[in-house]
LUMVEX-819913 format. One line per field, with one value per residue (C-alpha): residue in three letters; x, y, z. Coordinates in steps of 0.5 Angstrom, whole numbers. Example, Ala and Ser with C-alpha at 12.3 -4.5 7.8 and 13.67 -1.06 7.14 Angstrom:
! residues 2
residu <- Ala_Ser;
east <- 25_27;
north <- -9_-2;
up <- 16_14;
! end
This chain:
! residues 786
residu <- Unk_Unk_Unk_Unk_Unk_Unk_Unk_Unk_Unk_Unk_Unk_Unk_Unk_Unk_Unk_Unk_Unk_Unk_Unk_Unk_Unk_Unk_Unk_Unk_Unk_Unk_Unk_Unk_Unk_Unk_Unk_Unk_Unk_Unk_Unk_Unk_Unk_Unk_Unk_Unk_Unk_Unk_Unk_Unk_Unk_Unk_Unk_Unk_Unk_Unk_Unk_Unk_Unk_Unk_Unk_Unk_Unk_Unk_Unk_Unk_Unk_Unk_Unk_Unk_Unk_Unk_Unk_Unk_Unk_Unk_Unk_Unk_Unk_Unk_Unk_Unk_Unk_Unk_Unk_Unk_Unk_Unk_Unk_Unk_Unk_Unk_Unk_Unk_Unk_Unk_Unk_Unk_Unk_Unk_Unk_Unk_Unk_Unk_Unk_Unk_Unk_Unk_Unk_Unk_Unk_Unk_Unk_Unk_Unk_Unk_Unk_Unk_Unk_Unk_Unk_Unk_Unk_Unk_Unk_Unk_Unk_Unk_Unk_Unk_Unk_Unk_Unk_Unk_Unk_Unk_Unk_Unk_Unk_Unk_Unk_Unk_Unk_Unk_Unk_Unk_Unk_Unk_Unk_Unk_Unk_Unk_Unk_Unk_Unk_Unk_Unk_Unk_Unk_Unk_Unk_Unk_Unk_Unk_Unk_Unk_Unk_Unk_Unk_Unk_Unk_Unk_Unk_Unk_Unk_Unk_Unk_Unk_Unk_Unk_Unk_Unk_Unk_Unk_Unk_Unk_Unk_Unk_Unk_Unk_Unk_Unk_Unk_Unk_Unk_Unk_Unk_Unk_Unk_Unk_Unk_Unk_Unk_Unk_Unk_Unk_Unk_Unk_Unk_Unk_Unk_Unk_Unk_Unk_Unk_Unk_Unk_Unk_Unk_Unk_Unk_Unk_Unk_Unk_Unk_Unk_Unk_Unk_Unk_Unk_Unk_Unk_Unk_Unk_Unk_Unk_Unk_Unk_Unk_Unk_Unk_Unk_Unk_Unk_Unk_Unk_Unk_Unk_Unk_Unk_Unk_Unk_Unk_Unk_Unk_Unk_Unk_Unk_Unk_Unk_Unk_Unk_Unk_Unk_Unk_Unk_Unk_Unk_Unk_Unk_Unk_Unk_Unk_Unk_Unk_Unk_Unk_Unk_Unk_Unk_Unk_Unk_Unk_Unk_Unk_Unk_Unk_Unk_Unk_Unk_Unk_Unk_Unk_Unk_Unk_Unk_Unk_Unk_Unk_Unk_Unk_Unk_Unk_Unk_Unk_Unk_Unk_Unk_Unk_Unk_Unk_Unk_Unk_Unk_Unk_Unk_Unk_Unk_Unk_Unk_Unk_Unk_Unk_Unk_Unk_Unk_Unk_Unk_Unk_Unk_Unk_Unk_Unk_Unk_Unk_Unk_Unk_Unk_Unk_Unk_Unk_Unk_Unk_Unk_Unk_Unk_Unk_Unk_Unk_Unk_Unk_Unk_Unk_Unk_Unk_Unk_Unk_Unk_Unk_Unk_Unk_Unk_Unk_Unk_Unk_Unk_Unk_Unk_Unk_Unk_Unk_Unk_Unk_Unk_Unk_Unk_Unk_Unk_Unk_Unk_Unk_Unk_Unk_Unk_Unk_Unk_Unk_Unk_Unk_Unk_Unk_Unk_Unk_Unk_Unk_Unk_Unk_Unk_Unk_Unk_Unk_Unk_Unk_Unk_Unk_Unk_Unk_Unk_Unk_Unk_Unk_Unk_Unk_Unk_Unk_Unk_Unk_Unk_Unk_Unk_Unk_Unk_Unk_Unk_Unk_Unk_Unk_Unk_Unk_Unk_Unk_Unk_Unk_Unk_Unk_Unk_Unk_Unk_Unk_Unk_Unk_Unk_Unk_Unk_Unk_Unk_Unk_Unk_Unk_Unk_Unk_Unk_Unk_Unk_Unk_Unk_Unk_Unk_Unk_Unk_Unk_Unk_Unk_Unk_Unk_Unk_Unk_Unk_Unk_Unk_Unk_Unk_Unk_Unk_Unk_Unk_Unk_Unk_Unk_Unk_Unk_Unk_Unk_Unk_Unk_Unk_Unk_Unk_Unk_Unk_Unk_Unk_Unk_Unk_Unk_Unk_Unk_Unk_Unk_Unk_Unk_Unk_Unk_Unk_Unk_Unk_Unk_Unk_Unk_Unk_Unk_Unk_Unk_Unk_Unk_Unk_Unk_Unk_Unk_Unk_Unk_Unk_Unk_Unk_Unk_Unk_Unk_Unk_Unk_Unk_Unk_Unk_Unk_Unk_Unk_Unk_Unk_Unk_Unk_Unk_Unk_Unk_Unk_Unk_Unk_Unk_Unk_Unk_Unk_Unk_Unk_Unk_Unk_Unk_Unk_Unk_Unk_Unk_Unk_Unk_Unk_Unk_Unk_Unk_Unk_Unk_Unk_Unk_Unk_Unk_Unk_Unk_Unk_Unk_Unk_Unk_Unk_Unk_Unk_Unk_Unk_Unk_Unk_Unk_Unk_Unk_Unk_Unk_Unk_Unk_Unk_Unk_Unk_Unk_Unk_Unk_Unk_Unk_Unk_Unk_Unk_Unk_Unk_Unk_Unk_Unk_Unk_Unk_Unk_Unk_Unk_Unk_Unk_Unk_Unk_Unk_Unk_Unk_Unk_Unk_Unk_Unk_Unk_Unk_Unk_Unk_Unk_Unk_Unk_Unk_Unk_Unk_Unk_Unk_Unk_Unk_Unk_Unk_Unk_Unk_Unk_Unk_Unk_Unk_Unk_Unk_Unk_Unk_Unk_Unk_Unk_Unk_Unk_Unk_Unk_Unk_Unk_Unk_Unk_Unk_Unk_Unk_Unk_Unk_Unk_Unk_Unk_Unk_Unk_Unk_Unk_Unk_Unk_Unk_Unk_Unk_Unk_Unk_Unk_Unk_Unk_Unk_Unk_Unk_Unk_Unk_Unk_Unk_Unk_Unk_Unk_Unk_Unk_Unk_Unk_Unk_Unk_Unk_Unk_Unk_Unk_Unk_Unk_Unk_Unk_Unk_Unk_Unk_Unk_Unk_Unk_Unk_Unk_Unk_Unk_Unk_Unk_Unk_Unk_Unk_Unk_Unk_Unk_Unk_Unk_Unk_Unk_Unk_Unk_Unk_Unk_Unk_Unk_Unk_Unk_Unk_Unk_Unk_Unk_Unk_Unk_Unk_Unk_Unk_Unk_Unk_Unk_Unk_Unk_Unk_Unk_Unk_Unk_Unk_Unk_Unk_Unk_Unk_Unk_Unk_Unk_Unk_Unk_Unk_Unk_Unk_Unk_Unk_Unk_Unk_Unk_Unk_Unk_Unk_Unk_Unk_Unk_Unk_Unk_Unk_Unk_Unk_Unk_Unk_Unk_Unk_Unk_Unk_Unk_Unk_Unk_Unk;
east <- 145_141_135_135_128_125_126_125_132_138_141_149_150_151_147_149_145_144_148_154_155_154_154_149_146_142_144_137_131_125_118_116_108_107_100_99_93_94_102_107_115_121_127_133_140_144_152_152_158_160_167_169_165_163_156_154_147_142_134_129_124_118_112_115_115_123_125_133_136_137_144_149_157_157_164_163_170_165_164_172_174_168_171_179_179_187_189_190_185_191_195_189_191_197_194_191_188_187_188_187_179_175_168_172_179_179_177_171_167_170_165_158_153_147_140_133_125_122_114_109_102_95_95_89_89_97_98_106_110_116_123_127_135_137_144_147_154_159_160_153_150_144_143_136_136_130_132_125_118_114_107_102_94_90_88_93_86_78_75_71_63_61_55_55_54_50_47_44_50_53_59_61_69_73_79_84_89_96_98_104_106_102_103_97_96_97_93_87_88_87_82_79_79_76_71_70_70_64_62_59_59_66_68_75_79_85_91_96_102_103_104_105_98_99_99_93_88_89_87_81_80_80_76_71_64_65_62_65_71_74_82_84_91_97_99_105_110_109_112_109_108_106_101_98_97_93_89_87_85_81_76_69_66_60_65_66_72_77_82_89_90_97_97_99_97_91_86_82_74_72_79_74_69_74_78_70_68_75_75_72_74_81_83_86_86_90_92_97_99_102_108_107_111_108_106_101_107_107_114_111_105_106_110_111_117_123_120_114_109_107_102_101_108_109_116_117_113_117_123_120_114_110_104_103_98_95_93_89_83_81_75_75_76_82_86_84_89_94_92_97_103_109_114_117_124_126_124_118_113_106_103_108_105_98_100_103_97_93_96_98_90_88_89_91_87_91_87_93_91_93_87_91_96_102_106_114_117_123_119_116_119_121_120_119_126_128_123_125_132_136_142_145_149_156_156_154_160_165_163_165_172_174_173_180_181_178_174_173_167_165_163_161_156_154_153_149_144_144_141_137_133_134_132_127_123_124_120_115_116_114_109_105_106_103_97_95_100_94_90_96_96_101_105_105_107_113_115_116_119_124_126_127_130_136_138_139_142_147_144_138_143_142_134_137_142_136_132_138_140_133_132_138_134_129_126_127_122_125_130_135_134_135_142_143_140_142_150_146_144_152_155_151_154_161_161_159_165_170_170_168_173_176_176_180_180_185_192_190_184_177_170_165_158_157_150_149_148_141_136_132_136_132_127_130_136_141_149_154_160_164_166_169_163_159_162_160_153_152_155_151_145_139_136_129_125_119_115_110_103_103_112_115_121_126_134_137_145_148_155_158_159_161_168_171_178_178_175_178_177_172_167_167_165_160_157_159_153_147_149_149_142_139_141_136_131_131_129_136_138_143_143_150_150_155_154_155_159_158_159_161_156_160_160_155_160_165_162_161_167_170_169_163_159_157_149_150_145_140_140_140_137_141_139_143_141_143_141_134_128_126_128_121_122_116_116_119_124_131_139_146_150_158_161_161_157_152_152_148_144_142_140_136_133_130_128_123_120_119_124_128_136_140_145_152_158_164_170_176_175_174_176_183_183_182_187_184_177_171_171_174_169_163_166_166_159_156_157_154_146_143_144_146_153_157_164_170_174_174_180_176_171_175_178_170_169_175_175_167_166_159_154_160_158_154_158_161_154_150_156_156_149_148_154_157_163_166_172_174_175_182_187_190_196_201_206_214_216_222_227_224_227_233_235_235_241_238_232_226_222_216_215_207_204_202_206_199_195_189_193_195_193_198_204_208_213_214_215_221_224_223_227_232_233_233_239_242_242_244_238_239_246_249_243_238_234_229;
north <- -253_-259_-256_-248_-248_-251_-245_-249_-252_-247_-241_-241_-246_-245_-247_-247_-244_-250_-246_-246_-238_-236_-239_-236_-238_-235_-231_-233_-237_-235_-235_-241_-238_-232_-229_-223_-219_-212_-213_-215_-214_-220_-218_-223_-223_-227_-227_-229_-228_-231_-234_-233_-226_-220_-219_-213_-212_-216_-217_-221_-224_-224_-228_-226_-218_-216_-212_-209_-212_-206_-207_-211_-213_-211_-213_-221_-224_-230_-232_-231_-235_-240_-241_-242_-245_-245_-239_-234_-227_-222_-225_-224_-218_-220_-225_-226_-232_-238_-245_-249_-246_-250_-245_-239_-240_-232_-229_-226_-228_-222_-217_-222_-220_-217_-215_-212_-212_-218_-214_-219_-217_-219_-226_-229_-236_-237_-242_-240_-235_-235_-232_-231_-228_-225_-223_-221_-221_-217_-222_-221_-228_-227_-233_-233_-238_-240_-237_-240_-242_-240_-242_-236_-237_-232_-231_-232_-235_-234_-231_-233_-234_-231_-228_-221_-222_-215_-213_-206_-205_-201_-204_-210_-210_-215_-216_-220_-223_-227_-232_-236_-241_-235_-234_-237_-232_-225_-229_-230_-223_-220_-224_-221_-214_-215_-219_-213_-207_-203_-203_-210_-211_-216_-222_-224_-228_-232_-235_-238_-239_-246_-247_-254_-258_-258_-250_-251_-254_-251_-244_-248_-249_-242_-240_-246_-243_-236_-236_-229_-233_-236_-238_-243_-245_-244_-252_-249_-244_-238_-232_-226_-222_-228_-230_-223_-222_-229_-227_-220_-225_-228_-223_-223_-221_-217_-213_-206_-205_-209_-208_-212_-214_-218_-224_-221_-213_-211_-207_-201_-202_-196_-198_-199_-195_-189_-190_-192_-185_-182_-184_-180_-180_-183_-189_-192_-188_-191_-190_-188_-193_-195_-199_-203_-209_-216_-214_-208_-203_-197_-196_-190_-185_-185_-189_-183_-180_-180_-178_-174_-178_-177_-180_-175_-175_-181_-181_-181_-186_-191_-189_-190_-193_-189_-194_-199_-205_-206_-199_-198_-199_-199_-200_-207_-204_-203_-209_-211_-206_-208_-215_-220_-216_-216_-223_-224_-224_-217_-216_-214_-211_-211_-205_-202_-203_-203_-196_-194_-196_-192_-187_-188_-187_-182_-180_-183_-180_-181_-181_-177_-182_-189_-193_-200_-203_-204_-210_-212_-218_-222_-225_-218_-218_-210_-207_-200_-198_-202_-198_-190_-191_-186_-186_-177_-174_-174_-182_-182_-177_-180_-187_-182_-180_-187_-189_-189_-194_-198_-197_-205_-205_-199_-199_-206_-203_-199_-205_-209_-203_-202_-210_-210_-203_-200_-206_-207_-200_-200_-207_-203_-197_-201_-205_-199_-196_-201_-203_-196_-191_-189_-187_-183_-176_-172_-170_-177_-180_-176_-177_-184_-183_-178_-185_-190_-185_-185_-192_-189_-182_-180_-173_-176_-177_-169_-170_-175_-170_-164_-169_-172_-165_-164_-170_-168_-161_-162_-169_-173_-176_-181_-183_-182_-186_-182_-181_-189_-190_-184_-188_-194_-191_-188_-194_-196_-191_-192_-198_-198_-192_-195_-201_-198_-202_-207_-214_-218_-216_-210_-213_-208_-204_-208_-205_-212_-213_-219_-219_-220_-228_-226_-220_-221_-220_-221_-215_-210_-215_-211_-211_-214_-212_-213_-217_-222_-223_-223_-229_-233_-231_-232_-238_-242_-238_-243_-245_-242_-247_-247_-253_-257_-262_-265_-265_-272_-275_-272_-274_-268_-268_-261_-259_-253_-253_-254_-252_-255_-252_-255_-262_-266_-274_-272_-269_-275_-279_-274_-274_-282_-283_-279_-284_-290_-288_-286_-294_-296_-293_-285_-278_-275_-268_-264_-258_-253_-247_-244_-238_-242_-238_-238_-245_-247_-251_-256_-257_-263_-268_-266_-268_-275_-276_-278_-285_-288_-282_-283_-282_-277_-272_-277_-279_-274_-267_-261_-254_-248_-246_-240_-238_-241_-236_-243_-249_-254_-260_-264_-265_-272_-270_-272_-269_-271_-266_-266_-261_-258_-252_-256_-260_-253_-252_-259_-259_-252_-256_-262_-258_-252_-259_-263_-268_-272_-272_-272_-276_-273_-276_-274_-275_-272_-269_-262_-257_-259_-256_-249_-245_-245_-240_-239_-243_-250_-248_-248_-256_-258_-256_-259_-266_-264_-264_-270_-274_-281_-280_-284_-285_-285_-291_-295_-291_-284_-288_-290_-283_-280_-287_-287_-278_-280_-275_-273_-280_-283_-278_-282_-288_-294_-298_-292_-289_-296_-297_-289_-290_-293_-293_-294_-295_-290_-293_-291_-293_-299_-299_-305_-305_-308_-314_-316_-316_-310_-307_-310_-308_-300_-297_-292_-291_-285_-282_-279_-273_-270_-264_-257_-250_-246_-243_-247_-253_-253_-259_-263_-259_-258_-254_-259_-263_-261_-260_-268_-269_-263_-267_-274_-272_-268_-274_-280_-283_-283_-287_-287_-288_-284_-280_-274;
up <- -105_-107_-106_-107_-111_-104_-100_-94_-95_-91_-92_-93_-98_-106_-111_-118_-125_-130_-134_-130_-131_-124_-117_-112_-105_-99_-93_-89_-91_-93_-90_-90_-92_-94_-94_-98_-98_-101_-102_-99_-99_-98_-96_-99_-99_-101_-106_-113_-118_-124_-125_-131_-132_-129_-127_-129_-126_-122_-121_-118_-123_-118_-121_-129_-126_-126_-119_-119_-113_-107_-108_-111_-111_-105_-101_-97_-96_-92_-99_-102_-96_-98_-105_-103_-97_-98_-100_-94_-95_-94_-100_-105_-108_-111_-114_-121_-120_-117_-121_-114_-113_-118_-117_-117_-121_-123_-116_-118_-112_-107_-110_-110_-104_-106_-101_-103_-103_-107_-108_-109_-111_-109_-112_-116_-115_-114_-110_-109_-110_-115_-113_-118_-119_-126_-127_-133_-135_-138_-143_-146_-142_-137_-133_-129_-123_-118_-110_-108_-109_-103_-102_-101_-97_-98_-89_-83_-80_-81_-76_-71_-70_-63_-61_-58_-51_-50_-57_-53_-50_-54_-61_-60_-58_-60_-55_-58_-54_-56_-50_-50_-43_-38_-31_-30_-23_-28_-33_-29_-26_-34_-35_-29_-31_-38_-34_-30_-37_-36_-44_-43_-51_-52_-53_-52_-57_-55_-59_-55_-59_-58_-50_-46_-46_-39_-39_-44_-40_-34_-39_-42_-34_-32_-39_-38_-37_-40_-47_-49_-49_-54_-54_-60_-60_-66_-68_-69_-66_-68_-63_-61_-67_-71_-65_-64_-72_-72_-66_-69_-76_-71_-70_-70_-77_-74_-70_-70_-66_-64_-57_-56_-51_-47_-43_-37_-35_-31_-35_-31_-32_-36_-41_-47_-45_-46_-51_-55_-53_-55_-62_-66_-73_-72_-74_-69_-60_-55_-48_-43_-39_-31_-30_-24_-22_-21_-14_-16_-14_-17_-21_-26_-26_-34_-39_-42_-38_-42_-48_-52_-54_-62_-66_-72_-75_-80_-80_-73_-72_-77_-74_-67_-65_-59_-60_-56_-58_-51_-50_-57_-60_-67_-72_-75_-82_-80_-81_-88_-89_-84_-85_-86_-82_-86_-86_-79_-82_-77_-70_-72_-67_-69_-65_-69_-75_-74_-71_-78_-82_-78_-79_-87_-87_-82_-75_-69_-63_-55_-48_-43_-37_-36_-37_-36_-31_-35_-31_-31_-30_-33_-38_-42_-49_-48_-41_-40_-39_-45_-50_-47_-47_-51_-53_-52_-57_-54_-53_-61_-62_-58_-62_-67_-64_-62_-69_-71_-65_-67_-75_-77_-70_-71_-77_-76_-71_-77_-83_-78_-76_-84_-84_-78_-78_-84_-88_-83_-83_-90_-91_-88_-92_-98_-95_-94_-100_-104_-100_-98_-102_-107_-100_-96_-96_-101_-94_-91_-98_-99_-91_-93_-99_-96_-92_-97_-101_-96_-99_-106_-105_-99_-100_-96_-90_-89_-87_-81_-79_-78_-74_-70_-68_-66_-62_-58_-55_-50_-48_-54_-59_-63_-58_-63_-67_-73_-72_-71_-77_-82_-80_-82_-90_-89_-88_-93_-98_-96_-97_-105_-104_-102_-106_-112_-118_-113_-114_-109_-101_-99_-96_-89_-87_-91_-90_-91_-93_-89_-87_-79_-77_-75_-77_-70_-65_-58_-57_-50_-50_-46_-50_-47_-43_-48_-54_-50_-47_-52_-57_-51_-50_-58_-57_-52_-54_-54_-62_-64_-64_-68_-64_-69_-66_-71_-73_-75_-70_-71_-68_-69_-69_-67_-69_-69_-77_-83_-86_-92_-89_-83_-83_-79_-76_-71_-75_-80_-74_-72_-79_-79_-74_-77_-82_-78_-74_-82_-84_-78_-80_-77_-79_-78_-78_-78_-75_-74_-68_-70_-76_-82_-88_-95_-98_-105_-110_-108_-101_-101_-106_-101_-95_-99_-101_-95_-91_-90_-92_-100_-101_-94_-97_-100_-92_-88_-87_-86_-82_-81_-75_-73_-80_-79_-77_-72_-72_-73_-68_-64_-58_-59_-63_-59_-60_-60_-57_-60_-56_-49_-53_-57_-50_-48_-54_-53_-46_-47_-52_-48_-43_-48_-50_-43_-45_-40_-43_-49_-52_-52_-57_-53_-56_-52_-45_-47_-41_-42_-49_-46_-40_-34_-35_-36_-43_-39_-34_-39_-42_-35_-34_-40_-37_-30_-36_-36_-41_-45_-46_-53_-51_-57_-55_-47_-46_-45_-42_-37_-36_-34_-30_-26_-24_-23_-29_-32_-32_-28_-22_-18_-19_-24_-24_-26_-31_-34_-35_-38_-43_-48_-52_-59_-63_-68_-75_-77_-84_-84_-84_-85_-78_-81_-80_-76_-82_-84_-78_-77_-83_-82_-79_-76_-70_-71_-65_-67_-62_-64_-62_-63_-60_-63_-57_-59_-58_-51_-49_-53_-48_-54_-50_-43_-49_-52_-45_-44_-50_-49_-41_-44_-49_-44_-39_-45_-46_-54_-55_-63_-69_-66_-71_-67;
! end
């Protein structure tokens, strides 16, 4: 890509080395910032291969220091596809080359995915880290390219100077709370219950994750007042675990002990003054909780129903969190380890990791009594019943027999389980270590090592057995989570096994290192029904959105993706419009929804070469959206929806931003592409949003104006005064003149239309019964030509 120093740019395209020796690219973007502190870890994974020879190993060069990749050579036939665009996937094994791929003619790209955890050490007067990629060669050659220079700060925030309200009442607390669009009925009723703690001694920080003005104000309003509050604003979105480590960074200096708090549960009066007396030595105590609904019913005594509650085993503790954010208190101190969380890269959860590091460096304590009303409604990010769910030894040993049934979605499970929870405990594991490695009991070290070790060594796998059988005798602990995460490490190991020697994709049965489209699933999001079910649901799922004060306007033109093999008329229109609206003077961006697979060096150029697009990509922006940790938009920013699904996209958009309407390129009338079902049902719905439509051609236009369609429902004159239409460009093409064809001896008819199912519209087969009638009856005399 153009700008893979800049690791701002997208994922999914290549770049190329100066050199030429190895083609490279990202499967996810890189923070944006990183604060470091004592350490941290960034997990990157990408592809890299050369084409005319073998890469033989890959490191990371981190600011000069030489890191071996996690793994490498794993199997991406995403990328394969990527560089032979015309060569069908099942004929690759019989093939030796393929002289028509100009990036990858011997077919070395098969074998080319990498992941691993790039360290970075406390930095002394760095501004920005750099990320490196070294490969060397089979033929002696080593080409050093750069994946990122990622700006690094020294604080997520400062904290805040506030007096203590009641010097002689005891330590002065911190409560940090993280607020995002409040129900502002349940956030007065918390706010009410700090007010009411019968330790006096507190002040209440609030960083609100860049909710609405309007929502803003009416928080200043319901804090206004009140000194021992403090709410501060993020300038930019940063989601709940981003949030909840600017809020703890904003805690008073002269603190001595610090509570979290959500923005949305009802605190008992004595919660601090216990958990104060409860914590003795420990680093960290916290809380039973109830669960109630919105109403104050009581749904559950104790939060602790389905399973033991632990806070002393450290491996349990990483394989499953117990500690809850908002039933903890902790000494200040604390967070200079825990302080900056890890990279938000996975579905981090913070109470995760402060528990961890509390635990790392001595004891957590527990109070056996709910000191808080835990609240559930629609909006908690993980609800009681999502955090105790368990899934028994028999569902796990029947997905094991229906692995023959069905072994590429099975063992798919496995691979995205290895990437998202795998890795993510792992980037854990390493961050621990480095910041408080030195001062972890030998036990507590070895149990982590014992988990990390799993990624190296199969015979580790045997660990996770014992402590999967264990969990399936009596109440569980860990929820089972061993068992799905020692078949996370095995696919691992069965993937490097299974491949080991091959170079081209098998003709049948492959095993894929293809990483998940997303590392963060949404938290407590319940399975779909079926698969069916969930291509839809990933379809139409609303973008991340990162919102920015102070962002530029942007046009934003959503389209489903870039596929150099299927690049038809209608995305060349697409792309000619972000063109035209950047002639004019816009910030135009081009954003896919889709997941966008690995694309060759190339991808630019060839974009470029077609009509109207020469200098695109000096023009435009590109973002790849489902491979983006949040798209940064303001909330002037607009969008171009360009079909019926972007349509959905766009208008869930509009709406998160408080704006009005979107503009929709319509280029055909798409539930006619679809039988009769929820598909055609969804393309119908997409005009029923409010939005400005741009018709291709008067002809479609006409079609919605004279059926009231879209814009046109409420009449001709709103329809005309909501629309407009444009001709396509096509090639000029010289009609024959008369002679010409008086001239020829025969007549031809030209019947167009597609038989493939996804071509349905064209009635290829009510077609070819028109003509066989039409032959049938006399309608074509001598000379015709079909």
């Amino acid at each position: 890509m153009a700008a893979l120093t800049d690791n701002r740019a997208p994922a999914g395209p290549a770049g190329l080395d100066p050199a030429g020796a190895i083609e490279f690219g990202l499967d996810y973007e890189l923070p944006r910032t990183l604060a470091v502190g004592a350490g941290t870890a960034v997990f990157v994974s990408g592809w890299c291969f050369a084409p005319r020879a073998r890469v033989r190993s890959l490191s990371f060069v981190v600011d000069g220091d030489l890191q071996p990749v996690m793994l490498h050579s794993l199997p991406r036939s995403d990328v394969f596809r990527g560089v032979h665009p015309g060569l069908e996937i099942s004929a690759a094994a019989e093939l030796d080359s393929d002289p028509d791929s100009a990036d990858d003619p011997q077919m070395r790209s098969y074998r080319s995915g990498f992941c691993g955890l790039a360290r970075i050490a406390p930095r002394v007067g760095l501004e920005e880290c750099e990320i490196r990629l070294r490969a060397e060669l089979d033929d002696g050659r080593v080409a050093v390219v750069p994946l990122a220079r990622v700006p690094t700060v020294a604080h997520v925030e400062q904290p805040v100077e506030i007096d203590q309200p009641e010097p002689s009442a005891g330590p002065l607390v911190a409560v940090c709370m993280a607020t995002y669009e409040p129900a502002m009925h349940l956030f007065m009723r918390q706010v009410d219950s700090i007010r009411a703690q019968t330790h006096r001694n507190w002040v209440c920080v609030i960083s609100d994750d860049c909710s609405s003005p309007e929502r803003f104000a009416e928080m200043q309003d319901a804090l206004a007042g009140d000194a021992r509050f403090v709410l501060s604003r993020s300038p930019r979105r940063l989601r709940f675990y981003h949030n909840f480590e600017r809020a703890l960074a904003l805690a008073p200096s002269n603190a001595s002990y610090v509570a979290m708090a959500d923005q949305d549960d009802v605190w008992h009066p004595d919660k601090l003054e216990t958990l104060l007396g409860a914590l003795g030595d420990a680093k960290l105590v916290y809380s039973d909780q109830r669960i109630v609904r919105e109403s104050g019913e009581v749904i559950a005594d104790t939060y602790w129903s389905e399973r033991r509650n632990n806070h002393s085993d450290i491996a349990s503790l990483l394989m499953a969190n117990s500690v809850t954010g908002a039933a903890s208190l902790c000494p200040r101190e604390l967070l200079d380890d825990a302080l900056p969380f890890p990279p938000g890269q996975f579905s981090h959860f913070h109470d995760h990791w402060i528990g961890l590091t509390a635990l790392a460096l001595g004891d957590v304590a527990f109070v056996d009594r709910p000191l808080y009303d835990y609240v559930q409604h629609g909006e908690a990010v993980l609800g009681h019943a999502g955090a105790n769910q368990i899934t028994r030894l028999r569902e796990r040993l029947s997905s094991l027999r229906a692995l023959p049934q069905n072994p590429r979605q099975r063992i798919g499970r496995w691979r995205m389980h290895f990437f998202v929870d795998s890795c993510r405990l792992m980037q854990f594991g390493t961050i621990l270590k480095m910041r408080c490695g030195d001062r972890m009991s030998p036990a507590k070290r070895r149990a982590i090592d014992r988990f990390m070790r799993a990624e190296r060594s199969p015979l580790a796998l045997v660990d996770f057995a014992r402590r999967a059988v264990r969990e399936q005798v009596g109440r569980p602990e860990t929820l089972g989570a061993e068992l799905g995460l020692g078949l996370a490490f095995a696919w691992r190991h069965i993937v490097v096994a299974s491949t080991r020697g091959l170079e081209r994709p098998r003709r049948r049965f492959r095993i894929d290192g293809r990483p998940p489209p997303s590392l963060m699933p949404k938290p407590g999001k319940r399975a779909p029904a079926t698969p069916q079910v969930g291509s839809i649901a990933a379809k139409i799922a609303p973008l991340e959105l990162t919102v920015l004060d102070d962002g530029p306007r942007r046009v934003n033109i959503l389209i489903p993706t870039i596929d150099l093999a299927h690049f038809f008329g209608g995305y060349i229109g697409k792309l000619n419009l972000a063109a035209r609206l950047a002639d004019r003077g816009e910030r135009v961006r081009i954003v896919t929804v889709d997941p966008v697979g690995a694309l060759p060096s190339s991808w630019r150029q060839q974009l470029e070469g077609y009509s109207g697009l020469a200098g695109l990509s000096d023009r435009v922006e590109f973002v790849f959206g489902r491979e983006s940790q949040g798209v940064e938009v303001s909330r002037s920013d607009r969008f171009i929806a360009t079909t019926w699904w972007t349509a959905h996209i766009a208008n869930q958009a509009v709406r998160h931003l408080g704006g009005e309407r979107f503009l929709y390129l319509i280029q055909e009338y798409e539930p006619f592409t679809f039988p009769m079902g929820t598909y055609a049902a969804l393309a119908s719905e997409s005009y029923t949003f409010p939005h400005t439509a741009l018709f291709s051609t008067e002809l479609l236009r006409d079609f919605f104006r004279r059926r009231e369609i879209g814009v046109y429902a409420q009449g001709t004159a709103q329809g005309d005064a909501a629309s407009a239409s444009f001709q396509n460009a096509i090639t000029a093409v010289e009609p024959p003149t008369a002679a010409e064809l008086a001239g020829r001896t025969t007549r031809r008819l030209l019947f167009y239309a597609r038989p493939e199912p996804h071509a349905a519209r064209n009635m290829f087969e009510l077609g070819m019964l028109a003509l066989d009638r039409a032959l049938a009856e006399g309608a074509f005399g001598d000379g015709w030509e079909l």
